[in-house]
CHARMM internal coordinates of N, CA and C (Angstrom, degrees):
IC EDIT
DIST 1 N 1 CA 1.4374
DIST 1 CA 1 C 1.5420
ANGL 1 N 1 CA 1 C 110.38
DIST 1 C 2 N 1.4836
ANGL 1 CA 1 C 2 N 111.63
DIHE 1 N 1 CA 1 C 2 N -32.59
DIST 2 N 2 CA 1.5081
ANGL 1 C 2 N 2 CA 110.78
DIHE 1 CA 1 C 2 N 2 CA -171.59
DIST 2 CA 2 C 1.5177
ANGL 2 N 2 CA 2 C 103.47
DIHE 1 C 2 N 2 CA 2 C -68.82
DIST 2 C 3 N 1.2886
ANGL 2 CA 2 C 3 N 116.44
DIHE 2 N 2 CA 2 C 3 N -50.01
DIST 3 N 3 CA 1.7212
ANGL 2 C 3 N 3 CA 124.64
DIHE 2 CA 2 C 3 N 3 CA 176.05
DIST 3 CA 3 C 1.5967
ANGL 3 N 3 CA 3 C 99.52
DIHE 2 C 3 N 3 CA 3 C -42.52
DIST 3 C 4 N 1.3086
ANGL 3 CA 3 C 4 N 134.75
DIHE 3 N 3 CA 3 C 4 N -68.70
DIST 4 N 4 CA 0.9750
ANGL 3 C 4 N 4 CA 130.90
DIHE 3 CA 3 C 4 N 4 CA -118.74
DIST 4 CA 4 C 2.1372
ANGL 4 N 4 CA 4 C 92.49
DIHE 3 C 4 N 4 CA 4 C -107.42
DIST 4 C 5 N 1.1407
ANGL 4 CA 4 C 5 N 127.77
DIHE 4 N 4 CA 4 C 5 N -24.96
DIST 5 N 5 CA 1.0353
ANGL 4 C 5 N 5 CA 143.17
DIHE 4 CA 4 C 5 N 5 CA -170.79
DIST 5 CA 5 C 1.5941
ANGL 5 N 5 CA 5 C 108.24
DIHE 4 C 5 N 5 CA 5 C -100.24
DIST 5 C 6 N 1.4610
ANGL 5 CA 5 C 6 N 117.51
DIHE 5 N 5 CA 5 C 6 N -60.30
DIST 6 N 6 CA 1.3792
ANGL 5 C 6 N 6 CA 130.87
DIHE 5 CA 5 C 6 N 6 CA -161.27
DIST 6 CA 6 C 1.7616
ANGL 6 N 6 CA 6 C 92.91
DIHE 5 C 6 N 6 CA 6 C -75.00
DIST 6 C 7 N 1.4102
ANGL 6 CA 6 C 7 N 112.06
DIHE 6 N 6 CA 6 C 7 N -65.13
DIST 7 N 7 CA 1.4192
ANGL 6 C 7 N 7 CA 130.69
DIHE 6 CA 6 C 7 N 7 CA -148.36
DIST 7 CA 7 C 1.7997
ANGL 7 N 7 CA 7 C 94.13
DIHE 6 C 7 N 7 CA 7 C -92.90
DIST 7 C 8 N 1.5319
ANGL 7 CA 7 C 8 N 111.63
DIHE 7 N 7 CA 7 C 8 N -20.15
DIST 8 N 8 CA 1.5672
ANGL 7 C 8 N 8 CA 113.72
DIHE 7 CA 7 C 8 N 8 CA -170.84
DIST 8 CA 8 C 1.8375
ANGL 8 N 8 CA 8 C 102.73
DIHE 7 C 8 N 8 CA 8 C 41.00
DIST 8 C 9 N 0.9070
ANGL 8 CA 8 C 9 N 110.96
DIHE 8 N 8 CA 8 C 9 N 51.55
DIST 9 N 9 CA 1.7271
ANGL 8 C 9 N 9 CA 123.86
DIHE 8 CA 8 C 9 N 9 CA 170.07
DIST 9 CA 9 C 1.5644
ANGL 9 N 9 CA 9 C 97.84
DIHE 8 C 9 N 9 CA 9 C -67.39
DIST 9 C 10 N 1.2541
ANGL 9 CA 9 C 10 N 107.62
DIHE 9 N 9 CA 9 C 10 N 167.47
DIST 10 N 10 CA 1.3366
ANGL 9 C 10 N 10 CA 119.03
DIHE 9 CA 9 C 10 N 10 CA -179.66
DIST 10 CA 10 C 1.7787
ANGL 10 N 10 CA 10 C 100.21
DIHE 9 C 10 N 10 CA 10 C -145.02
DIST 10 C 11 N 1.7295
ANGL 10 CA 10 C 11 N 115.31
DIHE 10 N 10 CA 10 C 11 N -21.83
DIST 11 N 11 CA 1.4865
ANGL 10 C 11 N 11 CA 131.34
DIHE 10 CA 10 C 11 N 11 CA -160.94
DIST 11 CA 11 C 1.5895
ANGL 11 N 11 CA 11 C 102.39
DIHE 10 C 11 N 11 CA 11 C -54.58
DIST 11 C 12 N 1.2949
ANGL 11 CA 11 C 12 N 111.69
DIHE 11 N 11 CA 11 C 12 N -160.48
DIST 12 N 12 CA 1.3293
ANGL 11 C 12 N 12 CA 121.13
DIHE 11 CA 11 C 12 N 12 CA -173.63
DIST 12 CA 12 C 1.4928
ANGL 12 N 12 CA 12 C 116.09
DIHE 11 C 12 N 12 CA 12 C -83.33
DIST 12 C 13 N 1.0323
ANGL 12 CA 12 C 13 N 111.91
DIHE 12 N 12 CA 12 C 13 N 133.55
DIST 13 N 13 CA 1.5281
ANGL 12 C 13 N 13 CA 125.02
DIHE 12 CA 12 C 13 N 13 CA 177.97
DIST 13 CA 13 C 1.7944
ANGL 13 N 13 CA 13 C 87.06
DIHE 12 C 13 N 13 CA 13 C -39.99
DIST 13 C 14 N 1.4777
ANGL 13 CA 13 C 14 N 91.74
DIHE 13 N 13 CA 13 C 14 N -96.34
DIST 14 N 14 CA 1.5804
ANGL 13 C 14 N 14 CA 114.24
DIHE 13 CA 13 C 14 N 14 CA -141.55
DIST 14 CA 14 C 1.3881
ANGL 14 N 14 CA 14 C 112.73
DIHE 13 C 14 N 14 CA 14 C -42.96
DIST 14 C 15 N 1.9537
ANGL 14 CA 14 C 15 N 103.24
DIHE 14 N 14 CA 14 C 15 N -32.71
DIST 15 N 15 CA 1.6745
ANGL 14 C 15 N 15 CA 98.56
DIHE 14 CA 14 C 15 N 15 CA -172.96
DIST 15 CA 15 C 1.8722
ANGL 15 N 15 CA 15 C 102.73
DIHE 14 C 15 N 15 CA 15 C -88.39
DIST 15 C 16 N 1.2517
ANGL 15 CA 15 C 16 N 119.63
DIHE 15 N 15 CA 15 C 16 N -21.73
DIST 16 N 16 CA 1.6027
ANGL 15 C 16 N 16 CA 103.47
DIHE 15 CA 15 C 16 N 16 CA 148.18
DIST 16 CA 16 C 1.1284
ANGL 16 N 16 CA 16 C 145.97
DIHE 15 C 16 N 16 CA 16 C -36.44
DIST 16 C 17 N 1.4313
ANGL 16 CA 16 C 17 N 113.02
DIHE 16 N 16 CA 16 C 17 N -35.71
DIST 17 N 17 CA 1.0528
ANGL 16 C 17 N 17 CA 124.65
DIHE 16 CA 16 C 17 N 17 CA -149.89
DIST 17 CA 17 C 2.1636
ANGL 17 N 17 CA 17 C 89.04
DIHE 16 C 17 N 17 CA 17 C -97.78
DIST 17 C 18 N 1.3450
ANGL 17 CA 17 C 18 N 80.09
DIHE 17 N 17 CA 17 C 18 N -61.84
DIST 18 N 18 CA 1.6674
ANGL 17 C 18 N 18 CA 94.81
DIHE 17 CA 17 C 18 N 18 CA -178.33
DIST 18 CA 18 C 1.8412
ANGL 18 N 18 CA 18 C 120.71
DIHE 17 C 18 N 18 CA 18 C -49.65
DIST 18 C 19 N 1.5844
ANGL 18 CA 18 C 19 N 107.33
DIHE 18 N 18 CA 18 C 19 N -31.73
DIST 19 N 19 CA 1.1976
ANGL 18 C 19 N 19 CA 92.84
DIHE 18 CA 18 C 19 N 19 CA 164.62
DIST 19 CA 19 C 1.6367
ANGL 19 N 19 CA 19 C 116.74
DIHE 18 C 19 N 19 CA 19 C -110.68
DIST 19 C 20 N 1.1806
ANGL 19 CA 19 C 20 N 119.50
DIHE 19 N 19 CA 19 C 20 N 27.45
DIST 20 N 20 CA 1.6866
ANGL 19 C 20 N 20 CA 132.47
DIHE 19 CA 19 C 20 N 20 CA 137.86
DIST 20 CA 20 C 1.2063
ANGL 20 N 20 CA 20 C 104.36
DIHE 19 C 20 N 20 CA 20 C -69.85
DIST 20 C 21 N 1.4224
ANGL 20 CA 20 C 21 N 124.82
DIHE 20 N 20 CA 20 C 21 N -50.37
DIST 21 N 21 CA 2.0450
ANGL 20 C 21 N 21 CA 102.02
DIHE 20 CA 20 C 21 N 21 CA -160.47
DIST 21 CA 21 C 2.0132
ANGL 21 N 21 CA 21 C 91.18
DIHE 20 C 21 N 21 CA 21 C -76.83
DIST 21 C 22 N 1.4229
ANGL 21 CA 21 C 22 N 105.15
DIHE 21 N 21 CA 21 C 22 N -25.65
DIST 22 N 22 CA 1.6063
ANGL 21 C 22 N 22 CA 96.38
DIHE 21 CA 21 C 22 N 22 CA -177.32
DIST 22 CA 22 C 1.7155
ANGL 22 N 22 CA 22 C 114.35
DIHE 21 C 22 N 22 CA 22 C -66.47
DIST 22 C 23 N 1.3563
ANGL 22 CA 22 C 23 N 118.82
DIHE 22 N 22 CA 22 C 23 N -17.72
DIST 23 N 23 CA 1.2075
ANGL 22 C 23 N 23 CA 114.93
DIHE 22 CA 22 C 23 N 23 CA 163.74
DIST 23 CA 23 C 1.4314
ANGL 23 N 23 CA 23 C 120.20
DIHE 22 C 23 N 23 CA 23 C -86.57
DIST 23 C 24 N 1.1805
ANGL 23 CA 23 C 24 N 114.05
DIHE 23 N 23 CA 23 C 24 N -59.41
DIST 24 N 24 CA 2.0578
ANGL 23 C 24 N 24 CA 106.87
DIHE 23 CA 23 C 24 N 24 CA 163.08
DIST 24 CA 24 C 1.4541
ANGL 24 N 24 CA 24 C 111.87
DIHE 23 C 24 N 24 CA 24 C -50.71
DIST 24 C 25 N 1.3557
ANGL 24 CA 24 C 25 N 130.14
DIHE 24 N 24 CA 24 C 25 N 10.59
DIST 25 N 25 CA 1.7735
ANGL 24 C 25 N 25 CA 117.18
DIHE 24 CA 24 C 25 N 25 CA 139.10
DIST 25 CA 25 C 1.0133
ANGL 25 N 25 CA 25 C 112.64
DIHE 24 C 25 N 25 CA 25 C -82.55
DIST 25 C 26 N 1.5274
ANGL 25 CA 25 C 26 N 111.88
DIHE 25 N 25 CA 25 C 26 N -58.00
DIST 26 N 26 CA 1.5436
ANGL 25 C 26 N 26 CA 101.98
DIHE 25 CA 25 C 26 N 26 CA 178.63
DIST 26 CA 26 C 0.8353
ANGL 26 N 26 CA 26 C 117.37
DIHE 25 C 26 N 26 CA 26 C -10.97
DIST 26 C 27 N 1.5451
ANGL 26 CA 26 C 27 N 102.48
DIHE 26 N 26 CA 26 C 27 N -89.58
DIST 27 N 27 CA 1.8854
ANGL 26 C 27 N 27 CA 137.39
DIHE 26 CA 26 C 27 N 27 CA -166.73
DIST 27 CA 27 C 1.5873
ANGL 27 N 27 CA 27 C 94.50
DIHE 26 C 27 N 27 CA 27 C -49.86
DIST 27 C 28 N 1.1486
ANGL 27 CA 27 C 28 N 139.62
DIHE 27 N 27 CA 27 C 28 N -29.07
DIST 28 N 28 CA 1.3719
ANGL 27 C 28 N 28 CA 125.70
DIHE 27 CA 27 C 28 N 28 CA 178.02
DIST 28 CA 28 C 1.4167
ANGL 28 N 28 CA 28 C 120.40
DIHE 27 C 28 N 28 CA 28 C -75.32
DIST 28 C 29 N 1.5342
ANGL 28 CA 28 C 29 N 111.19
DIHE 28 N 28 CA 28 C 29 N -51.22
DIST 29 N 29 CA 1.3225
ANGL 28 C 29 N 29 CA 121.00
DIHE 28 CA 28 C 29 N 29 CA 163.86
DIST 29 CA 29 C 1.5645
ANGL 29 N 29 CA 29 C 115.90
DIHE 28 C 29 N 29 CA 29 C -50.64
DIST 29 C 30 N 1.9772
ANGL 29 CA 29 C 30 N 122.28
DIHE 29 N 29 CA 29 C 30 N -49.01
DIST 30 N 30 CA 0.9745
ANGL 29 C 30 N 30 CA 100.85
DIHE 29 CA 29 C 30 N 30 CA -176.26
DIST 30 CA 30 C 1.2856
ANGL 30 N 30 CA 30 C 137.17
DIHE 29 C 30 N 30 CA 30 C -71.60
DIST 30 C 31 N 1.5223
ANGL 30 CA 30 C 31 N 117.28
DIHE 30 N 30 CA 30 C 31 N -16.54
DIST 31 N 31 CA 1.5670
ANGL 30 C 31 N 31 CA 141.62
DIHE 30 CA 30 C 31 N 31 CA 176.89
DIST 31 CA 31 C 1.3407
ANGL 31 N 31 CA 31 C 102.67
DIHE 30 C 31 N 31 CA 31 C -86.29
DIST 31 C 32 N 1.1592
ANGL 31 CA 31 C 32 N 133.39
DIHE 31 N 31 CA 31 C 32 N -17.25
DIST 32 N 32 CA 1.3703
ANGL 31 C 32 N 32 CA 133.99
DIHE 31 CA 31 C 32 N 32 CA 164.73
DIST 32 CA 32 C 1.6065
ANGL 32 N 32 CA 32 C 122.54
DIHE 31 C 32 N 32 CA 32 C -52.24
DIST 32 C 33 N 2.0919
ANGL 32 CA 32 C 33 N 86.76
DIHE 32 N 32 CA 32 C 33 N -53.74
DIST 33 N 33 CA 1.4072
ANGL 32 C 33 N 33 CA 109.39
DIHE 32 CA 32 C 33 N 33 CA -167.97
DIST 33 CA 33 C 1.7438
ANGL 33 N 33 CA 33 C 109.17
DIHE 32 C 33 N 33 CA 33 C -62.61
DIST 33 C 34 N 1.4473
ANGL 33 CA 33 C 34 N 91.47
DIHE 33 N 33 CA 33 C 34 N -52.28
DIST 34 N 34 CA 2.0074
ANGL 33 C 34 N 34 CA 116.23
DIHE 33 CA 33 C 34 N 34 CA 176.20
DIST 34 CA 34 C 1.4245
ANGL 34 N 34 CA 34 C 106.53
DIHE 33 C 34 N 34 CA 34 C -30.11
DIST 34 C 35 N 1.4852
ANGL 34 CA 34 C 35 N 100.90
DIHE 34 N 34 CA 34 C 35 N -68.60
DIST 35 N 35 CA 1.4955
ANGL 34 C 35 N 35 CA 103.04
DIHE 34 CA 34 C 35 N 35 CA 175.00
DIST 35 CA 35 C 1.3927
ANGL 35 N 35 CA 35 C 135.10
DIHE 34 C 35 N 35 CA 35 C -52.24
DIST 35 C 36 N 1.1870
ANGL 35 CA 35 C 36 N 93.38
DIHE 35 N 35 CA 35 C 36 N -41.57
DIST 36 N 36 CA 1.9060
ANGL 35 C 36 N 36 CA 99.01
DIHE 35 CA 35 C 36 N 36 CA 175.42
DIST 36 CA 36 C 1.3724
ANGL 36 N 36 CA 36 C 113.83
DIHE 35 C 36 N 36 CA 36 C -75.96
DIST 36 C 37 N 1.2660
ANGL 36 CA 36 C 37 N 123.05
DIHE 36 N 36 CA 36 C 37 N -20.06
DIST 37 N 37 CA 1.4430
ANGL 36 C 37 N 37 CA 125.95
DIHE 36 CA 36 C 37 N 37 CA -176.72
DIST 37 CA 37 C 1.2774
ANGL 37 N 37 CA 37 C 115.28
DIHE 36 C 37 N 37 CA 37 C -98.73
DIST 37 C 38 N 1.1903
ANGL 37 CA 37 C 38 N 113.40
DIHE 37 N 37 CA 37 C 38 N -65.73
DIST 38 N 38 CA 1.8911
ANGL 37 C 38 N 38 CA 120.14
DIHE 37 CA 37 C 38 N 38 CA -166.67
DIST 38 CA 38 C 1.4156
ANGL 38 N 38 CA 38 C 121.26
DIHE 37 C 38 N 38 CA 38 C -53.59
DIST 38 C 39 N 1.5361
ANGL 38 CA 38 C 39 N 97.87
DIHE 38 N 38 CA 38 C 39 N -55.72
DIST 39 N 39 CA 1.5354
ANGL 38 C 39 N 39 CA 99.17
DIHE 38 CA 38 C 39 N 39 CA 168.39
DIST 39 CA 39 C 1.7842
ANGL 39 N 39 CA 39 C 137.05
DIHE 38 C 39 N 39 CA 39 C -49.39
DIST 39 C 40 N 1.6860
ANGL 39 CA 39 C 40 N 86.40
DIHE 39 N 39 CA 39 C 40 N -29.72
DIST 40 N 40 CA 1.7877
ANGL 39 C 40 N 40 CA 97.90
DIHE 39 CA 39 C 40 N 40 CA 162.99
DIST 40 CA 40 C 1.2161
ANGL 40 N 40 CA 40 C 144.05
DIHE 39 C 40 N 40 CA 40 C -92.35
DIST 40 C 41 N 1.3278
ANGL 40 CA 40 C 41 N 91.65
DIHE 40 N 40 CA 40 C 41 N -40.08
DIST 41 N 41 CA 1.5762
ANGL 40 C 41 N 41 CA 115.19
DIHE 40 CA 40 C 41 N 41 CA 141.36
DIST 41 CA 41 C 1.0809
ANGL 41 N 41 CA 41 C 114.76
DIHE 40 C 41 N 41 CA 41 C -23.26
DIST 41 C 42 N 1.6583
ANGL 41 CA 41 C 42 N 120.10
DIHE 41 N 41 CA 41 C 42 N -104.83
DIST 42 N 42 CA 1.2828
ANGL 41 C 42 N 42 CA 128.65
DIHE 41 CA 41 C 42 N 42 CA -175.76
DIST 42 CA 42 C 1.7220
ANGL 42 N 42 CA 42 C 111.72
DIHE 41 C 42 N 42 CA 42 C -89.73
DIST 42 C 43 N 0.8059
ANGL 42 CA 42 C 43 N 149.21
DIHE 42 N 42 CA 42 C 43 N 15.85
DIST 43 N 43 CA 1.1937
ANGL 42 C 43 N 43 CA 154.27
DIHE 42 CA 42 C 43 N 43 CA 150.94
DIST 43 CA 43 C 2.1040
ANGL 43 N 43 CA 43 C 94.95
DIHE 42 C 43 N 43 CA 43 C 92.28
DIST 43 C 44 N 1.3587
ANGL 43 CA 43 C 44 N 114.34
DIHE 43 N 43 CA 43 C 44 N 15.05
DIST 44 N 44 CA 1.4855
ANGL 43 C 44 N 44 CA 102.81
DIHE 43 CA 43 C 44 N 44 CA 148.87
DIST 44 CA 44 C 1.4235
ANGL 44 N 44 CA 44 C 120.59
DIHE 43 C 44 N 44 CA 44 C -12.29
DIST 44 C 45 N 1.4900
ANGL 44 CA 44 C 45 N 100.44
DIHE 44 N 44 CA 44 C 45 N 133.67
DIST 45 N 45 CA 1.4854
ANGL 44 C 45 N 45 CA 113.92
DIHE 44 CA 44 C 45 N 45 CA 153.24
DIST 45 CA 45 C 1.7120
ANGL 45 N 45 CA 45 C 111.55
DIHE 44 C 45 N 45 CA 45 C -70.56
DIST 45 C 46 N 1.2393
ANGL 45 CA 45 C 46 N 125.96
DIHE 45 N 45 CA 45 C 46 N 111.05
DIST 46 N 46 CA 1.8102
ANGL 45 C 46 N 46 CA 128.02
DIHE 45 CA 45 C 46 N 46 CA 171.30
DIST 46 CA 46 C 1.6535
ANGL 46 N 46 CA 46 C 106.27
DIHE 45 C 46 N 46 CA 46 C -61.45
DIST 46 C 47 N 0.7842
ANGL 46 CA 46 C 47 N 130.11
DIHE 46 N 46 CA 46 C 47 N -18.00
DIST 47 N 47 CA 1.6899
ANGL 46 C 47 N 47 CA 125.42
DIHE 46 CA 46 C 47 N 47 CA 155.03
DIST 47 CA 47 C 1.6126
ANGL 47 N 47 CA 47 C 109.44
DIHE 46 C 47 N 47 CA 47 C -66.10
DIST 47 C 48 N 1.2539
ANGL 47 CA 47 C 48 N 116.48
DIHE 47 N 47 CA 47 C 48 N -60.28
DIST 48 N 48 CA 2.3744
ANGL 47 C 48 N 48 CA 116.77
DIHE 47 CA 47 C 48 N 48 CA 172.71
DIST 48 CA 48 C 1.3616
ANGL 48 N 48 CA 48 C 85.03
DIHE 47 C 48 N 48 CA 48 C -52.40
DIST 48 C 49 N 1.2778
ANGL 48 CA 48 C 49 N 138.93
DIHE 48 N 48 CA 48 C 49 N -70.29
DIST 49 N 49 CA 1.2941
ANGL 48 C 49 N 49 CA 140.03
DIHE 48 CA 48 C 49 N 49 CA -149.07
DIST 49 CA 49 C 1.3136
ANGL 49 N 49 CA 49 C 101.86
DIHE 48 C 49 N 49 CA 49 C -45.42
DIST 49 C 50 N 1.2258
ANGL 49 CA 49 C 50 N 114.43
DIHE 49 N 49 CA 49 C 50 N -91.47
DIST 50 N 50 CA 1.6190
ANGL 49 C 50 N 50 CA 127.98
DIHE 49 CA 49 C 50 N 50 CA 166.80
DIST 50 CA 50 C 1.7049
ANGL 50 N 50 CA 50 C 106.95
DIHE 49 C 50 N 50 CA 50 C -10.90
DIST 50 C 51 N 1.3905
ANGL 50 CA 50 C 51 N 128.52
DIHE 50 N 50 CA 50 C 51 N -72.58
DIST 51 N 51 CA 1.6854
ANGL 50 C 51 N 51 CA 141.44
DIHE 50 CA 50 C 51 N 51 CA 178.42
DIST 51 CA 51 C 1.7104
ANGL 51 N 51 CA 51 C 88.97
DIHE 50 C 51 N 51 CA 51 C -36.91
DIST 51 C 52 N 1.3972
ANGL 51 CA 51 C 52 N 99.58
DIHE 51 N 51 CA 51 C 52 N -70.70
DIST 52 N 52 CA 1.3374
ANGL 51 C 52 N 52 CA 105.49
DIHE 51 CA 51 C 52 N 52 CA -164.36
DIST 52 CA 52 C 1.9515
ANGL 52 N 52 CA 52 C 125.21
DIHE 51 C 52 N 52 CA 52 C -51.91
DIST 52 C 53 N 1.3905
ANGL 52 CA 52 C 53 N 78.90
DIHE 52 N 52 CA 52 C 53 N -18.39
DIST 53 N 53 CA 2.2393
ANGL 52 C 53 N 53 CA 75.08
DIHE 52 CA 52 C 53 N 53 CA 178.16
DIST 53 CA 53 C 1.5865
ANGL 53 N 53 CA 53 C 96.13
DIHE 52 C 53 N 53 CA 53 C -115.97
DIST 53 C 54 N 1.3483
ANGL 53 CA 53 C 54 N 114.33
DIHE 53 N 53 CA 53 C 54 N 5.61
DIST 54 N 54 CA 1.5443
ANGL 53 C 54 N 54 CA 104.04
DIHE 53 CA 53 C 54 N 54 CA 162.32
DIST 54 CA 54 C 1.3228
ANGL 54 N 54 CA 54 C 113.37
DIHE 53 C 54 N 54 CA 54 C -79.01
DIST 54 C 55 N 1.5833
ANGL 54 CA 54 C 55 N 118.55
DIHE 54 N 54 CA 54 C 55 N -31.44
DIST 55 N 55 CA 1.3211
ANGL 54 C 55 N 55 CA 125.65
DIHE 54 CA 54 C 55 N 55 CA -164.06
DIST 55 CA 55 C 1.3830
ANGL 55 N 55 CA 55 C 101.48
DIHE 54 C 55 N 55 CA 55 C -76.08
DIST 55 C 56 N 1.0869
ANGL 55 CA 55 C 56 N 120.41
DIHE 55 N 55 CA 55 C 56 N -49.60
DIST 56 N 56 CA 1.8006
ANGL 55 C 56 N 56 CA 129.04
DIHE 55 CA 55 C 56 N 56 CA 166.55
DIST 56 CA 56 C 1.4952
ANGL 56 N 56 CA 56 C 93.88
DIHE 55 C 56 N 56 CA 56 C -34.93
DIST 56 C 57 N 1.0518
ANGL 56 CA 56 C 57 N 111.09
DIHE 56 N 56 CA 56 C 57 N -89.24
DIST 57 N 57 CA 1.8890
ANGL 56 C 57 N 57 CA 111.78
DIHE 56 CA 56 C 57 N 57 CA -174.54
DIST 57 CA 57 C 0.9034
ANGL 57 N 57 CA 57 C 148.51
DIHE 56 C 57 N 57 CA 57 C -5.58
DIST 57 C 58 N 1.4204
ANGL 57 CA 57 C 58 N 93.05
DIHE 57 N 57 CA 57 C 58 N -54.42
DIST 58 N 58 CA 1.5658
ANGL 57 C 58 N 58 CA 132.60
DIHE 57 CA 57 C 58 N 58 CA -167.11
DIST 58 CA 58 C 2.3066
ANGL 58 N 58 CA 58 C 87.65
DIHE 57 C 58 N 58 CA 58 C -85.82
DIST 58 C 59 N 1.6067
ANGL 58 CA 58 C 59 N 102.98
DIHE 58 N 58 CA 58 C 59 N -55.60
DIST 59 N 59 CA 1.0298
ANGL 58 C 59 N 59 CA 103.07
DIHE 58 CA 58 C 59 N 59 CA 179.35
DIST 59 CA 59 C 1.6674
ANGL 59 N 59 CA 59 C 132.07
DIHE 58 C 59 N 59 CA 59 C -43.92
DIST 59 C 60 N 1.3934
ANGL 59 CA 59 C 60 N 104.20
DIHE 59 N 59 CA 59 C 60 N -42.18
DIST 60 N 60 CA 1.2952
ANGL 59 C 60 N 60 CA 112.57
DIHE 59 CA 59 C 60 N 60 CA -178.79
DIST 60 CA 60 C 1.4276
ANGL 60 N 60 CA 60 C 112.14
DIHE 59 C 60 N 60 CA 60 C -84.08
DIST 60 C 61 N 1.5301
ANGL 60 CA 60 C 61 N 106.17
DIHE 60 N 60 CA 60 C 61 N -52.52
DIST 61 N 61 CA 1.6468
ANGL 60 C 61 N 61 CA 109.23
DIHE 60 CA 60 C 61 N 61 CA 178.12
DIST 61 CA 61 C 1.1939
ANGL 61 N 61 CA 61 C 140.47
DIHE 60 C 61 N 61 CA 61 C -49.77
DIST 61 C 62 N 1.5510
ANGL 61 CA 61 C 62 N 90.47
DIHE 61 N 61 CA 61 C 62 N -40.11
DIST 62 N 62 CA 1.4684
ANGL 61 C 62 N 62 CA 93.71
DIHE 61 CA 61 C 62 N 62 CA 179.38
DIST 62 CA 62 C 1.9067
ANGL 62 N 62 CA 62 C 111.62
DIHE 61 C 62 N 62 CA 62 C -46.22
DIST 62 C 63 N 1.6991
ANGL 62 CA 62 C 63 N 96.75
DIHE 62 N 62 CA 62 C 63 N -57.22
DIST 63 N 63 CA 1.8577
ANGL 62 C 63 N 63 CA 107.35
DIHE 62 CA 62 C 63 N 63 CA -174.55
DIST 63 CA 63 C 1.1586
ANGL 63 N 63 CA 63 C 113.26
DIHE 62 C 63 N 63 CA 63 C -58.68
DIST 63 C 64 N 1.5166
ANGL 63 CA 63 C 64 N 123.68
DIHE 63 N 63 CA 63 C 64 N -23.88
DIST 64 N 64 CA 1.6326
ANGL 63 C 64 N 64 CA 139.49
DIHE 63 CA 63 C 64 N 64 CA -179.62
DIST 64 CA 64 C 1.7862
ANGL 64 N 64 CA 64 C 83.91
DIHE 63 C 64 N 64 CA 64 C -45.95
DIST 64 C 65 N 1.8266
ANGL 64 CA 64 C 65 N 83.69
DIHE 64 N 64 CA 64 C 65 N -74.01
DIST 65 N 65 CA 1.8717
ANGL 64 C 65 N 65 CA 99.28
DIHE 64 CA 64 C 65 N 65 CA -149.65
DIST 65 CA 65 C 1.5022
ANGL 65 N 65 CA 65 C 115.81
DIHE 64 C 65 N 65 CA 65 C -39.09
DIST 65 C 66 N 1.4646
ANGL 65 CA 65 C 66 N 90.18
DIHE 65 N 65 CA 65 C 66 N -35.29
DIST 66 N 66 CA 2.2342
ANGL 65 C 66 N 66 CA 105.19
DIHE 65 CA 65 C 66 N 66 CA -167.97
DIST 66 CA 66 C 1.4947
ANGL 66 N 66 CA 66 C 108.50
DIHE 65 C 66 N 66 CA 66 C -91.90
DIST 66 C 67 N 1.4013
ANGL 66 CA 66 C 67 N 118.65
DIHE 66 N 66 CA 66 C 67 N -8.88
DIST 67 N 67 CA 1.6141
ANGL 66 C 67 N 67 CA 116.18
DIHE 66 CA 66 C 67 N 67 CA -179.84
DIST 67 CA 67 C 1.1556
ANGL 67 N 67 CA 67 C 109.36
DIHE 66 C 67 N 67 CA 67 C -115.42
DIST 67 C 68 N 1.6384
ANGL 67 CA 67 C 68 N 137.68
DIHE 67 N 67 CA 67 C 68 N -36.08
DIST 68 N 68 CA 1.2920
ANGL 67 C 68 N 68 CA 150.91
DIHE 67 CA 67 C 68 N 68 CA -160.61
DIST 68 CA 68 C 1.3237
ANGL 68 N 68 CA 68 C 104.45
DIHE 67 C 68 N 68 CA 68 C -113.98
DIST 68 C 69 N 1.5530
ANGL 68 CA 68 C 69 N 113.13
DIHE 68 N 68 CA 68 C 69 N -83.60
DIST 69 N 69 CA 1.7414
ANGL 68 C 69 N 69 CA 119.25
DIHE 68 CA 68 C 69 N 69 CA -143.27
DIST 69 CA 69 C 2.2567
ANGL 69 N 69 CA 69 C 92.63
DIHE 68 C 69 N 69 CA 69 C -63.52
DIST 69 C 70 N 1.4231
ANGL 69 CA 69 C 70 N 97.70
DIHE 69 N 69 CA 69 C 70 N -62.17
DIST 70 N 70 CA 1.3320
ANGL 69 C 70 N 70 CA 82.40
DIHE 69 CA 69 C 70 N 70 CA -179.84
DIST 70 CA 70 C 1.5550
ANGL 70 N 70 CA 70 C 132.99
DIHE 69 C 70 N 70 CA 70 C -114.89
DIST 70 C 71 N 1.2719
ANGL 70 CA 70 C 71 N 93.18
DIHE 70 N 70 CA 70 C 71 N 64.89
DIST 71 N 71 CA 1.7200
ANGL 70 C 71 N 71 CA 98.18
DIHE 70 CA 70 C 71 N 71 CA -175.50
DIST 71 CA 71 C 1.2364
ANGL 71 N 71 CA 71 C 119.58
DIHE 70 C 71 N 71 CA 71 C -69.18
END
COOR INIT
IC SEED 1 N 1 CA 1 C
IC BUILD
């Protein structure tokens, strides 16, 4: 629905789809990593942490979704 409503894509199903789940690893792995590291690391608050790799996310993905995943 997001492709087809948000992005009004018309592109290919399958390679949409496939490099969407390749970006929600990313973003999983990288907010994964954030969390396990920063907060111990440097003694981060895991609430900034969390804000902070959403904002990345949100930052990259969004232009991913509208230039790349469903053009």
């Amino acid at each position: 629905m997001n492709r087809n409503v948000t992005f009004k894509s018309s592109s290919n199903f399958g390679r949409s789809v496939a490099l969407f789940i390749l970006l929600w690893i990313w973003n999983y792995l990288f907010g994964s990593t954030m969390l396990a590291w920063l907060p111990s690391a440097f003694g981060w608050n895991a609430v900034l942490v969390k804000f902070m790799t959403m904002a990345c996310q949100f930052a990259w993905g969004y232009p991913l979704c509208k230039k790349v995943i469903f053009r």
